[in-house]
C-alpha positions as CSV (number, residue, x, y, z in Angstrom):
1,X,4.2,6.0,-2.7
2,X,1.9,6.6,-0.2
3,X,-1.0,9.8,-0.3
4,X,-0.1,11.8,2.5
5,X,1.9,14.3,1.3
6,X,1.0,16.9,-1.3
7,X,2.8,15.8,-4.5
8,X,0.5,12.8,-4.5
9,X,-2.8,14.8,-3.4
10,X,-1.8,16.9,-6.6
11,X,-1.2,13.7,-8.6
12,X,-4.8,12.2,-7.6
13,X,-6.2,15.6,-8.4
14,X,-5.3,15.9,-11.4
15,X,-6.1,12.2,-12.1
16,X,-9.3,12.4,-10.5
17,X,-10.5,15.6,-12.8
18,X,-9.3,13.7,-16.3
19,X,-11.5,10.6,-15.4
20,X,-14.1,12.0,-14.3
21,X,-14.3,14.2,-17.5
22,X,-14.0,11.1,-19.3
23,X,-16.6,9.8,-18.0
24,X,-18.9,12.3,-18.4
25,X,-18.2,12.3,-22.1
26,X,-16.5,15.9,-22.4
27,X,-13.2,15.9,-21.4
28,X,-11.8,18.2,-24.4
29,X,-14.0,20.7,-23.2
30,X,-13.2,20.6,-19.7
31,X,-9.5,19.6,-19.6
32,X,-7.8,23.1,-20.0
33,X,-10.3,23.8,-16.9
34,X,-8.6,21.4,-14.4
35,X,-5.5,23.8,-13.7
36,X,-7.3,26.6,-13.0
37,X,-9.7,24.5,-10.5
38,X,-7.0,23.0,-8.7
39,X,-5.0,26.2,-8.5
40,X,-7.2,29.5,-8.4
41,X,-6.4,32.7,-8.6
42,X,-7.6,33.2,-4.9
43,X,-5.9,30.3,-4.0
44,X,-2.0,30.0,-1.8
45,X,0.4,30.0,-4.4
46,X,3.1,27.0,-4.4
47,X,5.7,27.9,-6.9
48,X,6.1,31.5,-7.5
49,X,2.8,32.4,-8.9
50,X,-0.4,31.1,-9.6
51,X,0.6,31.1,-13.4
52,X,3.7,28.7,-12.7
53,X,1.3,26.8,-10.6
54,X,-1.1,26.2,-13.8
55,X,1.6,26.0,-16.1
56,X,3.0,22.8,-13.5
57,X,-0.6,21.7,-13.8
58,X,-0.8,21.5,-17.3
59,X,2.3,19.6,-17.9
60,X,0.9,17.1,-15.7
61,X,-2.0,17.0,-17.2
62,X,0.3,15.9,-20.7
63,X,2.0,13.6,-19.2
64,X,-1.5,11.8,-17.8
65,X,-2.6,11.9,-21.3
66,X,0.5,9.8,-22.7
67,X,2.0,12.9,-24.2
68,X,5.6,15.1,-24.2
69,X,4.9,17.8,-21.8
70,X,8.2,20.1,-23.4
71,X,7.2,19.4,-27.0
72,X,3.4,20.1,-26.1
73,X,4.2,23.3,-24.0
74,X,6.7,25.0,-25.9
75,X,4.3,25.6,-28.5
76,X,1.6,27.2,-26.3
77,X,-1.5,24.4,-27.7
78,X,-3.9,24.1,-25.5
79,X,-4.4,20.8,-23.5
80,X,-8.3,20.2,-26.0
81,X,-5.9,19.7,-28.8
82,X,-3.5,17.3,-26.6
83,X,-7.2,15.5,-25.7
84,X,-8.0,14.8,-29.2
85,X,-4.2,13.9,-30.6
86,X,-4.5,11.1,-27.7
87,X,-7.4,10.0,-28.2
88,X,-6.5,9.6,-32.2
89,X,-3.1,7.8,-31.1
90,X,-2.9,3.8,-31.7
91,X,0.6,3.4,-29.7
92,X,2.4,4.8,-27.4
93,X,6.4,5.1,-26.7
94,X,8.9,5.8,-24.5
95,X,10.8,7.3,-22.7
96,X,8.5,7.0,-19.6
97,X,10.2,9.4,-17.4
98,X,11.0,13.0,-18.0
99,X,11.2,16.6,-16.1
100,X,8.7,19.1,-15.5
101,X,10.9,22.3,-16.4
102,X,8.6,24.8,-14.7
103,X,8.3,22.8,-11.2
104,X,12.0,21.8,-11.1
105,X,13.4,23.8,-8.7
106,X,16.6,23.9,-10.4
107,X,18.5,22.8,-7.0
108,X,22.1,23.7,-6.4
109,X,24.7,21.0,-6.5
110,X,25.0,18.6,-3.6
111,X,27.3,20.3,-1.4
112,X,28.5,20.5,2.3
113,X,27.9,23.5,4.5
114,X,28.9,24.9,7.7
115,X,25.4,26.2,9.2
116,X,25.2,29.3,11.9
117,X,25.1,26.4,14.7
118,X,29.2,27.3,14.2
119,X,30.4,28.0,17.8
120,X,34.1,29.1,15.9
121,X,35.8,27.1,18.5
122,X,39.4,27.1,19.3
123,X,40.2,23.3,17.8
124,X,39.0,24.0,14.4
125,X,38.2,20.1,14.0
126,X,36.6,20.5,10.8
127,X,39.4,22.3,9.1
128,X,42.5,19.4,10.5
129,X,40.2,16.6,9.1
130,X,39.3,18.3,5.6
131,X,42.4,16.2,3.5
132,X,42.0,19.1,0.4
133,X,42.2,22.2,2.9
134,X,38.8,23.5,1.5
135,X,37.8,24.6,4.8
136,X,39.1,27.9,5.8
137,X,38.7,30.9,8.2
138,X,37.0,34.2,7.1
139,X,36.1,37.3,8.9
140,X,34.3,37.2,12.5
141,X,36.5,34.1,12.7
142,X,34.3,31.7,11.0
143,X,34.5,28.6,9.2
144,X,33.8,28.3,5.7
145,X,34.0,25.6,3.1
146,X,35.5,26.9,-0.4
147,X,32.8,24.7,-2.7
148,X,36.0,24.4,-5.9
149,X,37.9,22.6,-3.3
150,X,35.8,20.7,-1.4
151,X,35.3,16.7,-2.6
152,X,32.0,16.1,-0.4
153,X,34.0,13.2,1.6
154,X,32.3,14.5,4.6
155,X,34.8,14.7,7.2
156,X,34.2,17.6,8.3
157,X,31.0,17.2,9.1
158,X,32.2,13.5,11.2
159,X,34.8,15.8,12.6
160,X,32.2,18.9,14.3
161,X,31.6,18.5,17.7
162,X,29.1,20.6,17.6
163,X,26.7,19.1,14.6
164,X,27.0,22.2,12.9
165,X,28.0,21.2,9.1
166,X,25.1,19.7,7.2
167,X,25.2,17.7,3.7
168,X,22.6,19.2,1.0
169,X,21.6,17.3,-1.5
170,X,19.7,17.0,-4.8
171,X,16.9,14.7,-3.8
172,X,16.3,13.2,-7.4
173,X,20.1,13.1,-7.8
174,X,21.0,11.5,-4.5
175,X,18.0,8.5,-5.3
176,X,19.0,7.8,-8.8
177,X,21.4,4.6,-8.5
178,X,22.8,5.0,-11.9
179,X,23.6,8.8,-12.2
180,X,20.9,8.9,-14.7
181,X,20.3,12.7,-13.5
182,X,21.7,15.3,-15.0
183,X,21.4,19.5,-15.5
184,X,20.9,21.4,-18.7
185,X,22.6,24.3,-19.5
186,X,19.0,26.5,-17.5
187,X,20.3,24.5,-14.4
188,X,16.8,22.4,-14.8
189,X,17.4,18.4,-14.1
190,X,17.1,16.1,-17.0
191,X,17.2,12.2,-17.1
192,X,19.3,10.6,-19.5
193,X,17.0,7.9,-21.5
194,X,20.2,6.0,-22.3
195,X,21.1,5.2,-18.3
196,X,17.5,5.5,-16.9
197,X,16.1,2.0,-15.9
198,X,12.8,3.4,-15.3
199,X,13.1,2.6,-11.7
200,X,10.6,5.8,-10.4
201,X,13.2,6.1,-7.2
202,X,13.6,10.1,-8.5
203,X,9.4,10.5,-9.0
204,X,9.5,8.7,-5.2
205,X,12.4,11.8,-4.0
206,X,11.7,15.0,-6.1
207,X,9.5,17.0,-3.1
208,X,8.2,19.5,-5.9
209,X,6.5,16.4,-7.7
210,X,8.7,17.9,-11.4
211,X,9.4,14.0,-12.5
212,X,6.5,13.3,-14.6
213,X,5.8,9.8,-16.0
214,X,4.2,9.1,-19.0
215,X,0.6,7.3,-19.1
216,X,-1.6,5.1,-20.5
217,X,-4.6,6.2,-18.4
218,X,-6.3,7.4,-21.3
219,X,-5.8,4.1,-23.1
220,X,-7.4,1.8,-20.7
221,X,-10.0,4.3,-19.8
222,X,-10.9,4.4,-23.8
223,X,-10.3,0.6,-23.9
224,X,-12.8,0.7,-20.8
225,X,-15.2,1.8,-23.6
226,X,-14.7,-0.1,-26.8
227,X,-16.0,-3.7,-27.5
228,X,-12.6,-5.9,-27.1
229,X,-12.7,-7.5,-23.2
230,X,-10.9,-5.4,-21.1
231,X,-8.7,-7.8,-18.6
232,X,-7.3,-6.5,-15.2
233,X,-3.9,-8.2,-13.9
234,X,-3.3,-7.5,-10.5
235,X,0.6,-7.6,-9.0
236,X,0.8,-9.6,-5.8
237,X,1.6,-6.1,-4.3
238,X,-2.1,-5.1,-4.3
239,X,-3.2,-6.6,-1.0
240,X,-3.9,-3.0,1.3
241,X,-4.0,-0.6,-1.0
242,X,-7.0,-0.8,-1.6
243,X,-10.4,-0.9,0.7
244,X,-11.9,-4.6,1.4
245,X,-9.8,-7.9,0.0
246,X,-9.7,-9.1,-3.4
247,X,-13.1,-10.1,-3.8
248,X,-14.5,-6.3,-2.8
249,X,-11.9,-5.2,-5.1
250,X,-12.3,-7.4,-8.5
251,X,-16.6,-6.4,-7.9
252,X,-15.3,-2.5,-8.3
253,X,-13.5,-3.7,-11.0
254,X,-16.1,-5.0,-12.5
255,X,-18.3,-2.7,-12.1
256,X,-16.1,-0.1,-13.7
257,X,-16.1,-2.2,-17.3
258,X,-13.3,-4.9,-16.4
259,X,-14.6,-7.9,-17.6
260,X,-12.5,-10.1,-15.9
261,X,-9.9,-9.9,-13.0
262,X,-6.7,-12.4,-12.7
263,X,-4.2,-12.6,-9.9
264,X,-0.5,-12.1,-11.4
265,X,0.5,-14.0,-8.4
266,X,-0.7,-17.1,-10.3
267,X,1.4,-15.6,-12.8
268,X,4.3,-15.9,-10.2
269,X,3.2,-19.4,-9.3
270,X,4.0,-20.3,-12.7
271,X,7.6,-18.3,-13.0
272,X,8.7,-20.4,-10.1
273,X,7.7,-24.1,-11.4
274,X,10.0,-22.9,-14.2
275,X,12.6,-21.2,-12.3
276,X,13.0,-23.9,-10.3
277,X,14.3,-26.6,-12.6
278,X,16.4,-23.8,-14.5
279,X,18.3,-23.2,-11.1
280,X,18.6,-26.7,-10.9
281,X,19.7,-27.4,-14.6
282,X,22.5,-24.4,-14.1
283,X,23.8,-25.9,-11.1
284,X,24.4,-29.0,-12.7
285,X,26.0,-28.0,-15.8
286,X,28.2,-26.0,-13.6
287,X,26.9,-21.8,-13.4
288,X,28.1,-20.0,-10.6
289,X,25.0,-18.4,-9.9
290,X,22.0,-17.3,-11.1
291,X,19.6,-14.4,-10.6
292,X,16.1,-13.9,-10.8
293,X,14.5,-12.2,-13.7
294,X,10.9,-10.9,-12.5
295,X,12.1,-7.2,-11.5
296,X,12.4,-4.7,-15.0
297,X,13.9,-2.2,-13.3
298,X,16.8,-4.3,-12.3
299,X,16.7,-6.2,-15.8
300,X,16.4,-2.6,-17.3
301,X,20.3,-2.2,-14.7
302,X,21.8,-5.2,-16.3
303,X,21.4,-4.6,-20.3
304,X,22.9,-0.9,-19.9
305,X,25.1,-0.9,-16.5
306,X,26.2,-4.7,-15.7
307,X,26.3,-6.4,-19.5
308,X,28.3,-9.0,-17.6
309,X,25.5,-10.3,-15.7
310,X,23.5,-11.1,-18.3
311,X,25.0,-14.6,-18.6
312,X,23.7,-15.4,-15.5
313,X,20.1,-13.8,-15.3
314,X,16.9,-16.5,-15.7
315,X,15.7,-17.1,-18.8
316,X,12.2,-17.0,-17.4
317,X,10.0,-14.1,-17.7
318,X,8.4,-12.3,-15.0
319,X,5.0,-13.2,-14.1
320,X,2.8,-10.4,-15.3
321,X,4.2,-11.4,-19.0
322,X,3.0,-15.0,-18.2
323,X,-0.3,-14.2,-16.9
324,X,-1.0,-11.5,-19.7
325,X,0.0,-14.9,-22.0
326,X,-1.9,-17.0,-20.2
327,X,-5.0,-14.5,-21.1
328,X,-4.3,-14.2,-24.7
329,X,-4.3,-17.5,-25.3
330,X,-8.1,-18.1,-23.4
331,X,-9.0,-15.0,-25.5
332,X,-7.1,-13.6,-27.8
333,X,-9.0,-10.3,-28.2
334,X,-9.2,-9.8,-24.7
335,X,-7.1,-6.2,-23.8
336,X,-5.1,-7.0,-20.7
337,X,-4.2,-4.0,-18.2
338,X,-1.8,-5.1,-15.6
339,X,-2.4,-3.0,-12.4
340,X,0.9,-2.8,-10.0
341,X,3.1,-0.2,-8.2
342,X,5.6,-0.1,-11.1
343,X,7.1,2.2,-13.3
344,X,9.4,0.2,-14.9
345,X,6.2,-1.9,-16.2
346,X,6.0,0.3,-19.0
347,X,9.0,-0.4,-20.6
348,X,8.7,-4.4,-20.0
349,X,5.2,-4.1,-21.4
350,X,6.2,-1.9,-24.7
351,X,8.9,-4.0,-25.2
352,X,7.9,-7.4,-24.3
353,X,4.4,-7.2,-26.0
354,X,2.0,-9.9,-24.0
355,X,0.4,-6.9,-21.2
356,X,-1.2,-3.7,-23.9
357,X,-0.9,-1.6,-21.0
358,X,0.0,-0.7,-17.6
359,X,-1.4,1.2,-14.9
360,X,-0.1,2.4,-11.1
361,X,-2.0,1.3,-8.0
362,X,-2.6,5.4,-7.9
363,X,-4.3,5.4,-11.1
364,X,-6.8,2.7,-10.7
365,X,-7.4,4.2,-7.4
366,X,-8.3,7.7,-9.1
367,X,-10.1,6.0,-11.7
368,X,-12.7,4.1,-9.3
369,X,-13.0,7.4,-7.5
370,X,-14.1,9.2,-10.4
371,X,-16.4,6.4,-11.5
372,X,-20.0,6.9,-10.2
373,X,-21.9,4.4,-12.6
374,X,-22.7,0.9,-12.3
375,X,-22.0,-2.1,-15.1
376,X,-23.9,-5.5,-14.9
377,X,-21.3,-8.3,-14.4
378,X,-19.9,-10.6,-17.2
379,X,-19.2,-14.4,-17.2
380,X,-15.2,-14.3,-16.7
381,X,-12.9,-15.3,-19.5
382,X,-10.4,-17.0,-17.0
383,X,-11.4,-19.7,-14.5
384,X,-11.3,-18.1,-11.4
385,X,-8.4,-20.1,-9.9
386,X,-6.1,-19.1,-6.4
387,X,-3.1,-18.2,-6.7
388,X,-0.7,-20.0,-4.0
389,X,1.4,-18.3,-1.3
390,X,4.6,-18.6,-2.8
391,X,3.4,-16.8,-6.0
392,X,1.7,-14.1,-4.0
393,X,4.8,-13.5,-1.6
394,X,6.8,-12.0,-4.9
395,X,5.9,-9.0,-4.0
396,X,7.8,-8.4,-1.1
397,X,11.9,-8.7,-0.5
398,X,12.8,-12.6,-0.3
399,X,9.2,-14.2,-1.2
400,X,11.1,-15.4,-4.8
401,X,13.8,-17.0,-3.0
402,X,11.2,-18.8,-0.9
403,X,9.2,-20.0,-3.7
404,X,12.2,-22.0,-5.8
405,X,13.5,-23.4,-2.4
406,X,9.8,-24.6,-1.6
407,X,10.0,-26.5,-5.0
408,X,13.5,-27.7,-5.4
409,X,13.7,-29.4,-2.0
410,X,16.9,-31.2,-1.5
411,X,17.4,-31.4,-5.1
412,X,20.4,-28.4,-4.7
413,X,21.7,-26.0,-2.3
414,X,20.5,-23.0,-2.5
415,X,23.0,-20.3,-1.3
416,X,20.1,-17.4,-1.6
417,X,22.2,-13.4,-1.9
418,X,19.2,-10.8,-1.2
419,X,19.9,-7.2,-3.6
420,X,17.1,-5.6,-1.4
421,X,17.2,-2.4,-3.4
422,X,19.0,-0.7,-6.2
423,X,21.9,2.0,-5.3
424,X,25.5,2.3,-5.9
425,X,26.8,-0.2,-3.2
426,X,24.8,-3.2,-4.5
427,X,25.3,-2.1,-8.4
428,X,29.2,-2.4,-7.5
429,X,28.5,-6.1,-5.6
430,X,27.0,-6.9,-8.7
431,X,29.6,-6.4,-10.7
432,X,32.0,-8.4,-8.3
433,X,29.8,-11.2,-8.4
434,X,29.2,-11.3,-12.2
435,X,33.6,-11.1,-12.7
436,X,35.1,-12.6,-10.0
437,X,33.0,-14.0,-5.9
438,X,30.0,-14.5,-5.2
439,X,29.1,-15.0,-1.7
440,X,25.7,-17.3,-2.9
441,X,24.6,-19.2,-5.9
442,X,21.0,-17.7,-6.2
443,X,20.8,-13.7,-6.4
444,X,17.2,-12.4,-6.4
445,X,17.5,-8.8,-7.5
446,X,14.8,-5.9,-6.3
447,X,14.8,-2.4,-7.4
448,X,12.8,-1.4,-4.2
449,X,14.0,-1.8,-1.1
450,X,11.5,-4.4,0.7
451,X,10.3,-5.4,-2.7
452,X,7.1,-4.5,-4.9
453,X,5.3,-3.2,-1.6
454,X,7.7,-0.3,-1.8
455,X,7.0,0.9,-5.6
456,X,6.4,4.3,-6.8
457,X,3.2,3.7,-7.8
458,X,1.7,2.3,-4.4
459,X,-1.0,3.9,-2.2
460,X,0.0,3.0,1.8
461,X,3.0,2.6,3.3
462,X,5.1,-0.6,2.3
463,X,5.0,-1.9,6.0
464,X,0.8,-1.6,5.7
465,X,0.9,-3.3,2.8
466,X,3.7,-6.2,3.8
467,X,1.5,-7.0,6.7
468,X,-1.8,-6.7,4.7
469,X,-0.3,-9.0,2.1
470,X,1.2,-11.6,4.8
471,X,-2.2,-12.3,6.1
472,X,-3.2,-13.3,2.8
473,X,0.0,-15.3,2.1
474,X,-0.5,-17.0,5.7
475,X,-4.2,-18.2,4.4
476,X,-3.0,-19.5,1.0
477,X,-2.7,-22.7,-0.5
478,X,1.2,-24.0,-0.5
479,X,3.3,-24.2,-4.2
480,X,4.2,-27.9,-3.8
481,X,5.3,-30.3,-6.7
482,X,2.5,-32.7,-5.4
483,X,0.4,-30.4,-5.7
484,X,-2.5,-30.1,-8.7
485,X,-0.8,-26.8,-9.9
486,X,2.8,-28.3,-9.6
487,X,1.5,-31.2,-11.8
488,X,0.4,-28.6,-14.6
């Protein structure tokens, strides 16, 4: 997501503040502190007052612990109590994404509007090309556009020679591709758990920062603490966002109480020796198509918007599920952590059940920040073994694709079809090509556009982090099936 605008300064704040506490052994004490120091009285005020500034605060503050920010709120407890119910919880559930009711801005509808730029020429462009006759003249001779008649085609706005008519919209609204958003009767947005695929594009749009998303920062931090080995799986997306390369990064790891670090990318490595033959064994027996199964977001699209997909989706999981298996079977007590720029994780994990939890590439980061101490390193649990550059190019638009044609060979034509980001254009293609054409016989389906670079959860720019990550790719071992890991 990037930190350079003031939703995700306010994020890292308040993540920053809770691990810190944590660290320091007394974050009951301190927690209902942490709104008034980022926002005091003295201080600018964002929303109207500083007391719906705290209040903001505070429900992020819930939702950072792994807890229901309306239930928690409405009954005026104070965030010590929402400490200690956390830290007494064994599990945690979903639904992941919800609304901060005191930062939503409660935006009007999305609507079309003829601005004072209006020069009320003679040719009244905008009124011959509106096809419902919602635009009409009132007094001074202006245009205006009656909202119960207008249909938001947007003609009139193609029509104006002058640029004058301008489309406002509801960010969160406009970026969910599954009309997931809706309004309750207060005019405050609410997401609907039963369309949501937990794809974070509304946390990535909403410019007051009101979509919270439930954590498990608490949980690893605790697990940080106990005696089971903690395990850190890293997405493929984590080249740049984070100072130094991999090795600088798994020694910070380390030091903060991880007692091992493992590449997903060999994770990916794997989900492509498998994926592979599958294509190849569909082919044959006849399948249309078949599409890749690694993003939950889009997996999440398929089992509530496009059932009839399902048929032709891999039956291979995605690779952080295989690498967290891979880790439970070296060491069964081990607690794995995968780290990525994904929402939508949570969900996989919770339901899927190899990963115990999952945290953002903007939590980790807060968490290193806050962490000042020093741990003595551990044998690792997991030989430390490269992953190879098809696995590790996953992470960005295309690198799937690339990895089962690397392996197949000549054994089939691949037709590759590239769903380079969720909205409603490519839901609809992906409904023509599960009934009736498509234009390819492998479909490699991303929620982000650009891939896992892009997620919610990131720390740079997705073109920092592509070009960080193809550096790596570029001095990577190959995925071939004469190699030692295609022999495995």
């Amino acid at each position: 997501m990037g930190c350079d605008d003031f939703t995700a300064m306010i994020r890292l704040g308040v993540l920053f503040r809770i691990a810190r506490s944590f660290w320091a052994g007394n974050l009951a004490e301190t927690v209902d502190r942490i709104p008034i120091e980022m926002h005091p009285r003295t201080g600018r005020s964002i929303l109207c007052c500083t007391y719906k500034d705290r209040e903001a605060l505070e429900a992020r503050c819930l939702a950072t612990l792994g807890l229901d920010p309306k239930e928690w709120l409405s009954e005026g407890r104070p965030l010590a109590d929402a400490v200690r119910q956390a830290v007494a919880r064994t599990t945690i559930s979903g639904p992941f994404l919800s609304v901060s009711e005191v930062a939503c801005s409660a935006c009007i509808r999305s609507r079309y509007e003829i601005t004072n730029v209006c020069r009320n020429c003679v040719a009244r462009a905008c009124r011959a090309a509106c096809p419902r006759s919602a635009v009409q003249i009132v007094a001074g001779n202006r245009a205006e556009i009656d909202p119960e008649k207008c249909v938001s085609c947007g003609k009139c706005q193609q029509a104006c020679p002058y640029h004058a008519i301008v489309r406002i919209t509801i960010p969160c609204e406009e970026a969910c591709p599954v009309d997931a958003i809706g309004k309750n009767d207060a005019g405050v947005v609410t997401i609907d758990p039963d369309r949501c695929i937990h794809c974070g594009k509304c946390m990535l749009a909403c410019p007051f920062g009101a979509v919270l998303e439930k954590s498990e920062f608490l949980d690893v931090l605790r697990a940080l603490q106990g005696e089971k080995p903690v395990v850190a799986l890293l997405a493929p997306a984590v080249m740049g966002q984070f100072p130094g390369g991999l090795a600088e990064l798994r020694e910070r790891l380390t030091a903060l109480g991880f007692r091992d670090v493992v590449e997903v990318a060999r994770g990916a490595d794997l989900v492509a020796l498998e994926e592979g033959p599958e294509f190849v064994a569909r082919m044959a027996r006849g399948d249309r198509l078949m599409t890749t199964s690694c993003c939950p977001a889009c997996m999440e699209l398929v089992k509530k918007h496009v059932p009839q997909l399902k048929p032709f989706v891999s039956h291979t999981r995605s690779p952080m599920r295989v690498m967290a298996e891979v880790v439970k079977n070296a060491c069964p007590e081990a607690v794995t952590v995968f780290v990525g720029p994904c929402v939508a994780k949570r969900q996989e994990a919770l339901t899927g059940g190899e990963a115990d939890f999952v945290l953002t590439f903007e939590e980790l980061s807060a968490m290193l920040d806050a962490w000042d101490g020093e741990r003595p390193a551990a044998k690792p649990l997991i030989p430390d073994e490269a992953a190879a550059r098809e696995g590790r190019r996953f992470a960005v638009a295309g690198g799937v694709t690339q990895a089962v044609q690397t392996l197949i060979g000549d054994q089939t034509n691949v037709k590759p079809v590239m769903v380079d980001g969720l909205n409603s254009k490519a839901i609809a293609l992906l409904k023509v090509y599960a009934e009736k054409n498509c234009p390819g016989n492998f479909v490699e389906l991303m929620s982000c556009q650009g891939g896992c670079v892009a997620g919610p959860g990131t720390l740079v720019s997705p073109a920092a982090a592509a070009k960080a990550l193809e550096a790596l790719v570029n001095s990577s071992i190959s995925l071939k099936k004469d190699s030692a890991l295609g022999k495995a």
